[in-house]
N, CA, C and O atoms as a Tripos MOL2 file, in Angstrom:
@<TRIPOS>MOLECULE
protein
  272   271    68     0     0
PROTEIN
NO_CHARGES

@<TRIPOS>ATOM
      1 N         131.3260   28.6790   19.8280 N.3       1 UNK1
      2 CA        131.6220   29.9340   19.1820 C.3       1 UNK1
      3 C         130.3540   30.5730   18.6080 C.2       1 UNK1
      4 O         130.1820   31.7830   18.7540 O.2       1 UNK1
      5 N         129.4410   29.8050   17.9490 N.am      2 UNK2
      6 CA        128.3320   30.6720   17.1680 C.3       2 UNK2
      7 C         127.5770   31.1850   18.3090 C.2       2 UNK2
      8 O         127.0740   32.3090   18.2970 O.2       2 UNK2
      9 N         127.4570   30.0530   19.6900 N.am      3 UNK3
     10 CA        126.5160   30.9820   20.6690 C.3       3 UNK3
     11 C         127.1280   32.4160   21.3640 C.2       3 UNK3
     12 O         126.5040   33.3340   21.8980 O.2       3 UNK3
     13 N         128.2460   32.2880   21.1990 N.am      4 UNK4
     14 CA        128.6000   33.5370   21.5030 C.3       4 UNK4
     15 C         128.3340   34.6630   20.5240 C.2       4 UNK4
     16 O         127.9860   35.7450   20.9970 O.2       4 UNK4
     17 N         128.4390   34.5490   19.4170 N.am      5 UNK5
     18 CA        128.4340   35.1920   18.4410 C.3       5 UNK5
     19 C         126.7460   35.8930   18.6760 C.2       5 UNK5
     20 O         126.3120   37.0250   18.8900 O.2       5 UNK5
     21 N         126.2600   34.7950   18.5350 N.am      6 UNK6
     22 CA        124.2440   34.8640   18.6980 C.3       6 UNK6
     23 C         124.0820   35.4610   19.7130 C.2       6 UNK6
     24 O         123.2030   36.3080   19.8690 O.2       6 UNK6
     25 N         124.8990   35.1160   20.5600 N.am      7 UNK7
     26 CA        124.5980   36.1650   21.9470 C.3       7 UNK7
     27 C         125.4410   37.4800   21.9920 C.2       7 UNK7
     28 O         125.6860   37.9850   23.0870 O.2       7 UNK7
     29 N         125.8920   38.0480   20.8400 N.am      8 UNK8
     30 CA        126.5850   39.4210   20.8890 C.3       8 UNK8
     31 C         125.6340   40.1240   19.8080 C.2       8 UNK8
     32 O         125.6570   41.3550   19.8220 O.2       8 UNK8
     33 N         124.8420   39.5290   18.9190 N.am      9 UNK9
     34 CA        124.0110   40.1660   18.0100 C.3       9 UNK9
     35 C         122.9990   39.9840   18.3900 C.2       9 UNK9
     36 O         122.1200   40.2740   17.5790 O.2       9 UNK9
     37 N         122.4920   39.4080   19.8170 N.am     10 UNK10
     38 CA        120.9620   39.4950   19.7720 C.3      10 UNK10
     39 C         120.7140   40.3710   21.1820 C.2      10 UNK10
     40 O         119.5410   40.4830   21.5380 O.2      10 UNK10
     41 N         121.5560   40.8770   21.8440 N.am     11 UNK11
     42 CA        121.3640   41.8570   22.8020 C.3      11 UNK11
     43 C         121.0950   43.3810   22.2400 C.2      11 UNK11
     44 O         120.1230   44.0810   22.5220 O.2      11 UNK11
     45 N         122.4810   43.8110   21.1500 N.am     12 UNK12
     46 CA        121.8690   45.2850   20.6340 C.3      12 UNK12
     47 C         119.9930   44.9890   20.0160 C.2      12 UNK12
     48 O         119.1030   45.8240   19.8550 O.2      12 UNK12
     49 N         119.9790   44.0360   19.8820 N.am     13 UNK13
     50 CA        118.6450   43.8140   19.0180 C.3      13 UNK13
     51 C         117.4570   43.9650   19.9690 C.2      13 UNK13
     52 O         116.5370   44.6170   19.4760 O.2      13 UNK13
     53 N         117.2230   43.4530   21.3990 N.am     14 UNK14
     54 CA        116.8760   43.2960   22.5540 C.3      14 UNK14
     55 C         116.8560   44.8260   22.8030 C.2      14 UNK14
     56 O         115.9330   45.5950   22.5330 O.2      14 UNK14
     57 N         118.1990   45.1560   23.4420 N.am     15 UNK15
     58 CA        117.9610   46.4800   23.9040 C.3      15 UNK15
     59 C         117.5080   47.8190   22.5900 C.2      15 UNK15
     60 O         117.8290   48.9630   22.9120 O.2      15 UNK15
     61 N         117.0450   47.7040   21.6790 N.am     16 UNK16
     62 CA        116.6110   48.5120   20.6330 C.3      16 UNK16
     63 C         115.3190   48.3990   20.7020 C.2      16 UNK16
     64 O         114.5810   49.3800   20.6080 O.2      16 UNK16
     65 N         114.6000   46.3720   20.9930 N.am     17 UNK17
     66 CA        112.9840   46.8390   20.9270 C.3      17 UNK17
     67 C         113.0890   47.1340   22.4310 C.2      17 UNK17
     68 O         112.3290   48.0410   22.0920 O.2      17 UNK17
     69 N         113.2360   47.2490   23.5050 N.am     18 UNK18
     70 CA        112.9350   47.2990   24.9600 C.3      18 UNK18
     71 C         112.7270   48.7780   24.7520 C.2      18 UNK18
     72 O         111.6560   49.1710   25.2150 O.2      18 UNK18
     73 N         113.7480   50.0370   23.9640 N.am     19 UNK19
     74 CA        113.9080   51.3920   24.0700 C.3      19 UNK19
     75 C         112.5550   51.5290   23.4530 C.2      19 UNK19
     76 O         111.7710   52.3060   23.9970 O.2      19 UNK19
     77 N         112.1090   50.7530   22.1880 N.am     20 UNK20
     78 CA        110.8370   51.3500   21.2180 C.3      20 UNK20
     79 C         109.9560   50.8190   22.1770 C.2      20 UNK20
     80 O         108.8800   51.4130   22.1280 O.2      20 UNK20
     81 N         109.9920   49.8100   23.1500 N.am     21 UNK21
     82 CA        108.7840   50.0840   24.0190 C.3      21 UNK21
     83 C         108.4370   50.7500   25.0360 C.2      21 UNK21
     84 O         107.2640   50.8400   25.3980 O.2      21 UNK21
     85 N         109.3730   51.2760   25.5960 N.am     22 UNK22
     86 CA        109.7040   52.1880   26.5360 C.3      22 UNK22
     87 C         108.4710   53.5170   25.7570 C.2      22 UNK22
     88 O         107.3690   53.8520   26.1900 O.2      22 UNK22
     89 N         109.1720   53.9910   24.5700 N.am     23 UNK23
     90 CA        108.7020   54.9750   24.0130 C.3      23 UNK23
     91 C         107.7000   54.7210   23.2320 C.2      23 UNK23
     92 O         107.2820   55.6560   22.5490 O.2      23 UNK23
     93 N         107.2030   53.7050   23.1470 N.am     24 UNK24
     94 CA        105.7210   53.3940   22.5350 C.3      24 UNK24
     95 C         104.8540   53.6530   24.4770 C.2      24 UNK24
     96 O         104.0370   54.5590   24.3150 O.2      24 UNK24
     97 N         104.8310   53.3940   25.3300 N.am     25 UNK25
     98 CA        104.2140   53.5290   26.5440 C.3      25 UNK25
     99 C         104.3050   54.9320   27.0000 C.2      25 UNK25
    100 O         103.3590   55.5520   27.4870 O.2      25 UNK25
    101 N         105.8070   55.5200   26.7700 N.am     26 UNK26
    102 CA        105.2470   57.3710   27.2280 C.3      26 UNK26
    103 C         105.3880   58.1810   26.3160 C.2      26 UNK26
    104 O         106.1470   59.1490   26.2880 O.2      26 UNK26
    105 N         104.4830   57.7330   25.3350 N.am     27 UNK27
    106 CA        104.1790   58.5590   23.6000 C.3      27 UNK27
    107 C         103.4040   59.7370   24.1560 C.2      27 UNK27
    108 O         103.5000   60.9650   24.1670 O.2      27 UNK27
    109 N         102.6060   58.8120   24.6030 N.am     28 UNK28
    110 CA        101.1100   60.4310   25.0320 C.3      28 UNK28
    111 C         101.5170   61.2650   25.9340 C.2      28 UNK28
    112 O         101.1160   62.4270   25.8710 O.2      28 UNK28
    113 N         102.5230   60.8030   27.1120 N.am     29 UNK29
    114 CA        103.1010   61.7340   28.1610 C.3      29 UNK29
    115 C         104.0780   62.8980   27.5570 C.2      29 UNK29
    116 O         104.1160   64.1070   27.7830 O.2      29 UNK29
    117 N         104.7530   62.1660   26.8100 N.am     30 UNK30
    118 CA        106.0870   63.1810   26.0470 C.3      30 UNK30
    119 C         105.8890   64.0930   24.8030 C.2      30 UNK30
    120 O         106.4670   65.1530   24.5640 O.2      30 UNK30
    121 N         104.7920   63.3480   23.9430 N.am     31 UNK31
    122 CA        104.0360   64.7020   22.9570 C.3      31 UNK31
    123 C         102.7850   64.6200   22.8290 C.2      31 UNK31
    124 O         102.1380   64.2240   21.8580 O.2      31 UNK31
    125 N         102.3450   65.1010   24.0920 N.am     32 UNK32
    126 CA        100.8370   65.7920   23.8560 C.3      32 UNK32
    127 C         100.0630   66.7990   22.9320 C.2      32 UNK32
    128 O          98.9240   67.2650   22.9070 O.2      32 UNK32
    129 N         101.4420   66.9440   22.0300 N.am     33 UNK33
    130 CA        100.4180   68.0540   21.3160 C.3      33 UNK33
    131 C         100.1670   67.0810   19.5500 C.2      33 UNK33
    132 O         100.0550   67.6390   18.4590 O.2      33 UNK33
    133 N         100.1500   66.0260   19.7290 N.am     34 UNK34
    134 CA        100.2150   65.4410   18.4420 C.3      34 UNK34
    135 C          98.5640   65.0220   18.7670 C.2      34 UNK34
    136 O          98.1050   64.6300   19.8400 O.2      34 UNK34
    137 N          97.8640   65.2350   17.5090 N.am     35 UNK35
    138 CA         96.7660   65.0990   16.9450 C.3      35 UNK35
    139 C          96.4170   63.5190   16.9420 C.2      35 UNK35
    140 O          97.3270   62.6900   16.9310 O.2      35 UNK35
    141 N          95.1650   63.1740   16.9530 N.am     36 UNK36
    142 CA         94.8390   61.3280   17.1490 C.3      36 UNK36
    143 C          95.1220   61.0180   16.1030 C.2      36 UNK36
    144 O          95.2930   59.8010   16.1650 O.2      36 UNK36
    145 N          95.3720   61.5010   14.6770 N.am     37 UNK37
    146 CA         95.6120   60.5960   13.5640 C.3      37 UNK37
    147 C          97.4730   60.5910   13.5190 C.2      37 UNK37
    148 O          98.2320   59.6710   13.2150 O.2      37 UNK37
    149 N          97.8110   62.1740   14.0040 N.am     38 UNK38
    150 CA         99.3710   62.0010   14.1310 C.3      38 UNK38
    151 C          99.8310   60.3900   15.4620 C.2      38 UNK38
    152 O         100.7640   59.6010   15.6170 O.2      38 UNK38
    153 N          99.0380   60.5600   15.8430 N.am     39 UNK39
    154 CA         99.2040   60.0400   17.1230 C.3      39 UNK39
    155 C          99.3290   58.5780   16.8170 C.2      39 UNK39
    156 O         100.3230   57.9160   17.1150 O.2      39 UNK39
    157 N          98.5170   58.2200   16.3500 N.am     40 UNK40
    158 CA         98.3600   56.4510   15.6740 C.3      40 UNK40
    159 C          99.3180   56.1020   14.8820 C.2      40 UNK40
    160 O          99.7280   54.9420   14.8970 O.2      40 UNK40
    161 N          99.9360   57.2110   13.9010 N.am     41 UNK41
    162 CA        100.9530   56.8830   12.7180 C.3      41 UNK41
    163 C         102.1150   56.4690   13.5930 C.2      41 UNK41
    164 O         102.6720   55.4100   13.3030 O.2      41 UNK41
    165 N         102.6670   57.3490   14.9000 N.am     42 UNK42
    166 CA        103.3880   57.1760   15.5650 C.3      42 UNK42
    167 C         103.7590   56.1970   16.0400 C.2      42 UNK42
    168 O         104.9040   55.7500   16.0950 O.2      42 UNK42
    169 N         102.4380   55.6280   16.5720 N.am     43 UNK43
    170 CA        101.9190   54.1520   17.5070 C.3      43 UNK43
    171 C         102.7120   53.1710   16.2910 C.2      43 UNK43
    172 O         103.5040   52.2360   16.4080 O.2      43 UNK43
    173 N         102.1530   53.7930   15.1730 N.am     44 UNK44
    174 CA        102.0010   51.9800   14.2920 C.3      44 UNK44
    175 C         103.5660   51.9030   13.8300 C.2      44 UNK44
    176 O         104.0840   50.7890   13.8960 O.2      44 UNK44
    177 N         104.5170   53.2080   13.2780 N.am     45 UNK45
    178 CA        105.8690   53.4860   13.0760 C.3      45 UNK45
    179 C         106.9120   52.9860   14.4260 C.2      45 UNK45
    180 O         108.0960   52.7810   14.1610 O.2      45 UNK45
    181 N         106.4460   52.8110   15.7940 N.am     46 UNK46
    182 CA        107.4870   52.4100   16.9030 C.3      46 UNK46
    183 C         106.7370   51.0190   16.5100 C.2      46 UNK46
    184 O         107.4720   50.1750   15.9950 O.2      46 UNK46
    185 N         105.5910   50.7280   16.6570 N.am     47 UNK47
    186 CA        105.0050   49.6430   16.5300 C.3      47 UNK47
    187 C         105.9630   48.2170   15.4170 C.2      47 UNK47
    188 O         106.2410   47.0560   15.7190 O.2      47 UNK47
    189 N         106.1280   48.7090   14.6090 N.am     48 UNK48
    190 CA        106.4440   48.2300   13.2230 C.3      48 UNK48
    191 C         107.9510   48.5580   13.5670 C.2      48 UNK48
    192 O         108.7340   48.1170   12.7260 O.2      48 UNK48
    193 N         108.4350   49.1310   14.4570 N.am     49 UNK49
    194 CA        109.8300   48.6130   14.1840 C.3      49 UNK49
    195 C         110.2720   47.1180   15.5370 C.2      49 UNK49
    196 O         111.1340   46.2400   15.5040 O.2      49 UNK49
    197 N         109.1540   47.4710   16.6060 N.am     50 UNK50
    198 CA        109.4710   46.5000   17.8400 C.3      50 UNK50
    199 C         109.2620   44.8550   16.8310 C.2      50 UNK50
    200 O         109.8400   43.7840   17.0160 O.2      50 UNK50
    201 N         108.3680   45.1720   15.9270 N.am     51 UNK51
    202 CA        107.8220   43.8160   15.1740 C.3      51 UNK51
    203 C         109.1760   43.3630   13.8180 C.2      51 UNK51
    204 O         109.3270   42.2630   13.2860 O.2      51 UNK51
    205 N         109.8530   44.4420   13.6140 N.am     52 UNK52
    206 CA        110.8110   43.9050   12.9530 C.3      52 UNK52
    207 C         112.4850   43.5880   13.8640 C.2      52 UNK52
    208 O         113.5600   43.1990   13.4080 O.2      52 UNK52
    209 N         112.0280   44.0010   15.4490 N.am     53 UNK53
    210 CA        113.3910   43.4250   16.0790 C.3      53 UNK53
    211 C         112.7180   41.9040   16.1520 C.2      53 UNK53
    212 O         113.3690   40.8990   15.8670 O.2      53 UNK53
    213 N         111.5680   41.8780   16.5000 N.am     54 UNK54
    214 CA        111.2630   40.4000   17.1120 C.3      54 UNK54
    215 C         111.5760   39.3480   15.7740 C.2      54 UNK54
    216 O         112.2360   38.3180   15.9090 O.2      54 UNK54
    217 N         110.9430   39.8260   14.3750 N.am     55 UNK55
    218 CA        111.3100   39.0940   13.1830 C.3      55 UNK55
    219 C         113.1380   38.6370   12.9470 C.2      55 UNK55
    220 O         113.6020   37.5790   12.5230 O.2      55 UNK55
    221 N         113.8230   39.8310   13.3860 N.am     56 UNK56
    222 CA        115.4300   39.7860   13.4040 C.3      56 UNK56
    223 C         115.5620   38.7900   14.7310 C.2      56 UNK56
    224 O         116.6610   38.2340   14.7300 O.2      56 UNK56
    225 N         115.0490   38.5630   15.4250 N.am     57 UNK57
    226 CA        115.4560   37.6710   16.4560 C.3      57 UNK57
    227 C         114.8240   36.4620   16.0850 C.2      57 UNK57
    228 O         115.4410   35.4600   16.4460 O.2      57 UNK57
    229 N         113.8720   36.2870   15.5260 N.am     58 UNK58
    230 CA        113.5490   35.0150   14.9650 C.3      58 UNK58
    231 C         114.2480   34.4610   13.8510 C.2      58 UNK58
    232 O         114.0180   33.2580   13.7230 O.2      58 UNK58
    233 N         115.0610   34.9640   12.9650 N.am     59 UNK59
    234 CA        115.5470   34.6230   11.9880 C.3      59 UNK59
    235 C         117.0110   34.2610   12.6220 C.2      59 UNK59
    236 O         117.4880   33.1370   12.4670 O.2      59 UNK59
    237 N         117.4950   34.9940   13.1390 N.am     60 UNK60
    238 CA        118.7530   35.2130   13.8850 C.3      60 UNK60
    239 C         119.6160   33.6050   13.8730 C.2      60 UNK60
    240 O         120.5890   33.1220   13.2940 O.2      60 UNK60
    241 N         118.8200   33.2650   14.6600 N.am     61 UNK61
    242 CA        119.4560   31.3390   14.9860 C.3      61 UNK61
    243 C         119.7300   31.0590   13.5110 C.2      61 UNK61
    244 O         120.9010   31.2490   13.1850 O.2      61 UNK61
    245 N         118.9430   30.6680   12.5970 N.am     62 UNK62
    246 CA        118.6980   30.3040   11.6080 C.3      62 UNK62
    247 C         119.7990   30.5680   10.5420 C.2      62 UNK62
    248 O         120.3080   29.6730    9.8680 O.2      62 UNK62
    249 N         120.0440   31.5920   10.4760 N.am     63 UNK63
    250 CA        121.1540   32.0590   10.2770 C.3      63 UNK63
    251 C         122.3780   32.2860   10.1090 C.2      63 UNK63
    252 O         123.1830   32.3440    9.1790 O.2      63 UNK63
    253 N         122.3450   32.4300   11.4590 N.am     64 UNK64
    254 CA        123.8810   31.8910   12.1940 C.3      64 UNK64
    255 C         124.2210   30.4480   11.7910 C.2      64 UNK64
    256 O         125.0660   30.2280   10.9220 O.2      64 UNK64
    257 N         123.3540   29.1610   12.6230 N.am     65 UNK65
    258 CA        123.8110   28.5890   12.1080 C.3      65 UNK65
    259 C         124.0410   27.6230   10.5040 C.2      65 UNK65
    260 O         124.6930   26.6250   10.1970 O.2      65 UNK65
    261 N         123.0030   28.6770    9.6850 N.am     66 UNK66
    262 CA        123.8170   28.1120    8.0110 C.3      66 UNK66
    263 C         124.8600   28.8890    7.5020 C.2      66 UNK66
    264 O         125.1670   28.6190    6.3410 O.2      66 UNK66
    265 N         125.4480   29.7240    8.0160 N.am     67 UNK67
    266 CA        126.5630   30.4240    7.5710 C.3      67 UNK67
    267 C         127.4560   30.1780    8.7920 C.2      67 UNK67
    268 O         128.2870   31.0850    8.7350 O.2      67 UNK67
    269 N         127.6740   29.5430    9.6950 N.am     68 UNK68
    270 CA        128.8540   29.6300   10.2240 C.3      68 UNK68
    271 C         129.0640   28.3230   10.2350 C.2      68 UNK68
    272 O         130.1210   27.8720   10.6750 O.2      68 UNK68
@<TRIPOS>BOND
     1     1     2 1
     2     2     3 1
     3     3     4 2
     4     3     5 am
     5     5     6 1
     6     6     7 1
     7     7     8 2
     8     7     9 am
     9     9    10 1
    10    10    11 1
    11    11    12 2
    12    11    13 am
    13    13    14 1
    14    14    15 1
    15    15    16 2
    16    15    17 am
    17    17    18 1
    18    18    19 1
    19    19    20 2
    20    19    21 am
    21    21    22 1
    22    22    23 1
    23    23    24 2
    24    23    25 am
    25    25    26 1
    26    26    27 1
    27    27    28 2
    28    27    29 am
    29    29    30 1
    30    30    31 1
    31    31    32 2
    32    31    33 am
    33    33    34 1
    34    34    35 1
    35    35    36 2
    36    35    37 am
    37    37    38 1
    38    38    39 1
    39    39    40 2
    40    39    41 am
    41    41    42 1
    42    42    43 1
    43    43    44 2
    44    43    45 am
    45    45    46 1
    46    46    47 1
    47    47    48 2
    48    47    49 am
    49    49    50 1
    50    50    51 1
    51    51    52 2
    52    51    53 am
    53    53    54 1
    54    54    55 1
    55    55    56 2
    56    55    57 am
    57    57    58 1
    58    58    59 1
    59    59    60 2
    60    59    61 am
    61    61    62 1
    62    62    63 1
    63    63    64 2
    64    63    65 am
    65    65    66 1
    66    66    67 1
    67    67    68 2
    68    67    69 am
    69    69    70 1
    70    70    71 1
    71    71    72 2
    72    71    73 am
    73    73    74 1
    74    74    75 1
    75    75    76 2
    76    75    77 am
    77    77    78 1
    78    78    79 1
    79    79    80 2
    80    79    81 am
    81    81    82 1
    82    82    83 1
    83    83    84 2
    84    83    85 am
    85    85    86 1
    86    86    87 1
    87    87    88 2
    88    87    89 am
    89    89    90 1
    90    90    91 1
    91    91    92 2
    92    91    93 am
    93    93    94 1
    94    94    95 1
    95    95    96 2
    96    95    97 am
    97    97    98 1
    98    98    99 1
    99    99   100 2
   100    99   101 am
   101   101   102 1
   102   102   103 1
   103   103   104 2
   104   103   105 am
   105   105   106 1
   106   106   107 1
   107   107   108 2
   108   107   109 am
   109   109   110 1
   110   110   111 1
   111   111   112 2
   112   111   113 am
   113   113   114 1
   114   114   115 1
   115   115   116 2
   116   115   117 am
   117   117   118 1
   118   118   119 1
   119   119   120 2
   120   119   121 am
   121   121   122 1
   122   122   123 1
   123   123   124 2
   124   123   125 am
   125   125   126 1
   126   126   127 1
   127   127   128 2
   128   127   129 am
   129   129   130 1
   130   130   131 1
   131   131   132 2
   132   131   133 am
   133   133   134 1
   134   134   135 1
   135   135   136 2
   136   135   137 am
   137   137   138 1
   138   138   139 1
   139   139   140 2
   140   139   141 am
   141   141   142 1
   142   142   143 1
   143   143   144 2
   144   143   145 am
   145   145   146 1
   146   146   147 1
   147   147   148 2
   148   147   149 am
   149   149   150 1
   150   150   151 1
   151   151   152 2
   152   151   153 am
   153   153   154 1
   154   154   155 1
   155   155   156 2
   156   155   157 am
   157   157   158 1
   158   158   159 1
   159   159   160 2
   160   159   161 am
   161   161   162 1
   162   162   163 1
   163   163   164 2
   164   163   165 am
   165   165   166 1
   166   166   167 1
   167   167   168 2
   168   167   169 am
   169   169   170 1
   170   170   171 1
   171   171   172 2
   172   171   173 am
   173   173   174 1
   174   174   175 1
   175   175   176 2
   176   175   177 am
   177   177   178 1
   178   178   179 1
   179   179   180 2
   180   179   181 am
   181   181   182 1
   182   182   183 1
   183   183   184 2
   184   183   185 am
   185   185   186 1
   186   186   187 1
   187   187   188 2
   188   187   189 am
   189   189   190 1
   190   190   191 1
   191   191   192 2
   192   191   193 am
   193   193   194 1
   194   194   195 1
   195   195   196 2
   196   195   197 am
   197   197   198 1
   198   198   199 1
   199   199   200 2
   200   199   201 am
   201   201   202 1
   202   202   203 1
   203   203   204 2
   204   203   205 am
   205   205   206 1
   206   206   207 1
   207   207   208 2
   208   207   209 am
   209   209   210 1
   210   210   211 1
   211   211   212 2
   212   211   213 am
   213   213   214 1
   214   214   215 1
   215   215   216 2
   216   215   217 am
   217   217   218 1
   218   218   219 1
   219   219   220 2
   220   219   221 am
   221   221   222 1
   222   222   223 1
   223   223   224 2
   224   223   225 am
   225   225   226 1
   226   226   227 1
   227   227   228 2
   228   227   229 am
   229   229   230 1
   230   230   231 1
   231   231   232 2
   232   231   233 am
   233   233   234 1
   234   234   235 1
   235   235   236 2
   236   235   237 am
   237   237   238 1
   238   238   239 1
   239   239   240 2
   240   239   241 am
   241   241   242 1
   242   242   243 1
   243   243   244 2
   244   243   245 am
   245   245   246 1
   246   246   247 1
   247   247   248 2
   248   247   249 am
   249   249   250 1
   250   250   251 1
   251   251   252 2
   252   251   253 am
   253   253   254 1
   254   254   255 1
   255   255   256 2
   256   255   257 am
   257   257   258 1
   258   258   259 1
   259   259   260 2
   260   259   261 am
   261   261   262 1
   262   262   263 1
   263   263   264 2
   264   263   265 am
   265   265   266 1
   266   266   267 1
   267   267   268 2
   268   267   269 am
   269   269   270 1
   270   270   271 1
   271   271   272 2
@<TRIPOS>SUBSTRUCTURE
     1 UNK1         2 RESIDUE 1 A UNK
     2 UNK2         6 RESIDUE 1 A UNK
     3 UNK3        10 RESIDUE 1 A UNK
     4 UNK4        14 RESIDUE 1 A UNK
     5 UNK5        18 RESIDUE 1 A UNK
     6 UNK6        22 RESIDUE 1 A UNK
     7 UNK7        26 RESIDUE 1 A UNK
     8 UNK8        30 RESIDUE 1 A UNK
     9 UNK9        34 RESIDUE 1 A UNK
    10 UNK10       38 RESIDUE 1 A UNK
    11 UNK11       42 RESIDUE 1 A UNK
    12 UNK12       46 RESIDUE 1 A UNK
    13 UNK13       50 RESIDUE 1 A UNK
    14 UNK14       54 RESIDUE 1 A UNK
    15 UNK15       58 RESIDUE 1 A UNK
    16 UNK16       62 RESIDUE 1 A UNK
    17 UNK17       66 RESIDUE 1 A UNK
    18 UNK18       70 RESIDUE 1 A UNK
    19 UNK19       74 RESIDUE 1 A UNK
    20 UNK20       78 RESIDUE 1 A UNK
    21 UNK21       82 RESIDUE 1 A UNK
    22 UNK22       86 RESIDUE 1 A UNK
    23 UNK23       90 RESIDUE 1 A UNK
    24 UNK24       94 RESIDUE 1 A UNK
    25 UNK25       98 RESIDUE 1 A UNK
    26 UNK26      102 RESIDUE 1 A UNK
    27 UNK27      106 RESIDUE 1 A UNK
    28 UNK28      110 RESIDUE 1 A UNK
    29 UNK29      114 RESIDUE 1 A UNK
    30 UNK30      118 RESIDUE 1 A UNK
    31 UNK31      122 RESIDUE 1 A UNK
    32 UNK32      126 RESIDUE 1 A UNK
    33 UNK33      130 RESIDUE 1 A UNK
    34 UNK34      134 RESIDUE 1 A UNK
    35 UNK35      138 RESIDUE 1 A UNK
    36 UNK36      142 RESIDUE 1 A UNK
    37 UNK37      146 RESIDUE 1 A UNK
    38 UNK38      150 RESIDUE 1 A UNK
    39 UNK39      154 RESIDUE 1 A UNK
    40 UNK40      158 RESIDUE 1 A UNK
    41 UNK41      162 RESIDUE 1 A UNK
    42 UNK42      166 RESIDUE 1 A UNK
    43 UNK43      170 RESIDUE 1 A UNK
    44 UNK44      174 RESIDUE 1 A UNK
    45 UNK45      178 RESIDUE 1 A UNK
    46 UNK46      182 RESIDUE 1 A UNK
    47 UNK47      186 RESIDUE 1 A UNK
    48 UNK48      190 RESIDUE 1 A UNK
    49 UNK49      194 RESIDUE 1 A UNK
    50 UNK50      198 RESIDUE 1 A UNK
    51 UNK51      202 RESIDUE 1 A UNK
    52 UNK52      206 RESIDUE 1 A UNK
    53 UNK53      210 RESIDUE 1 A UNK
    54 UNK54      214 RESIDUE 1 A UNK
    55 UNK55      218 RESIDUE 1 A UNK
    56 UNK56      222 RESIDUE 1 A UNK
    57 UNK57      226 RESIDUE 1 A UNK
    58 UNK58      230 RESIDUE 1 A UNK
    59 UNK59      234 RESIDUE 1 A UNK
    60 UNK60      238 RESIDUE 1 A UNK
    61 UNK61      242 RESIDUE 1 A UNK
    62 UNK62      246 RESIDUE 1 A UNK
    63 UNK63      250 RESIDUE 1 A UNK
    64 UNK64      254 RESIDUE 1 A UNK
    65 UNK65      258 RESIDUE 1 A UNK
    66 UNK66      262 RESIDUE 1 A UNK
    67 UNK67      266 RESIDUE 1 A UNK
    68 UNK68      270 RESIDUE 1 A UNK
């Protein structure tokens, strides 16, 4: 039961950083008109959220199984 569970909360989590990397790779294609310092804040804001799915997937197991 918990792996199922782990495996129904760690796919939306998956497919959320896969989208922020998607859109961290065609940042420069899709708004070219953002400035290099706009441009980096951007980088580090998709950046910083792909790094808090991977932290939610590391904790995830851990988790699960002390509460279930």
């Amino acid at each position: 039961m918990q792996h199922i569970i782990l495996a129904l909360l760690t796919m939306p989590i998956i497919w959320f950083a896969w989208k922020n990397f998607k859109q961290l790779g065609r940042l420069k294609i899709t708004r070219p008109d953002l400035a290099d310092d706009e441009l980096q804040r951007e980088q580090m804001r998709i950046v910083m959220r792909i790094v808090a799915c991977l932290l939610s997937l590391a904790m995830l197991p851990f988790l699960i199984t002390l509460t279930l």
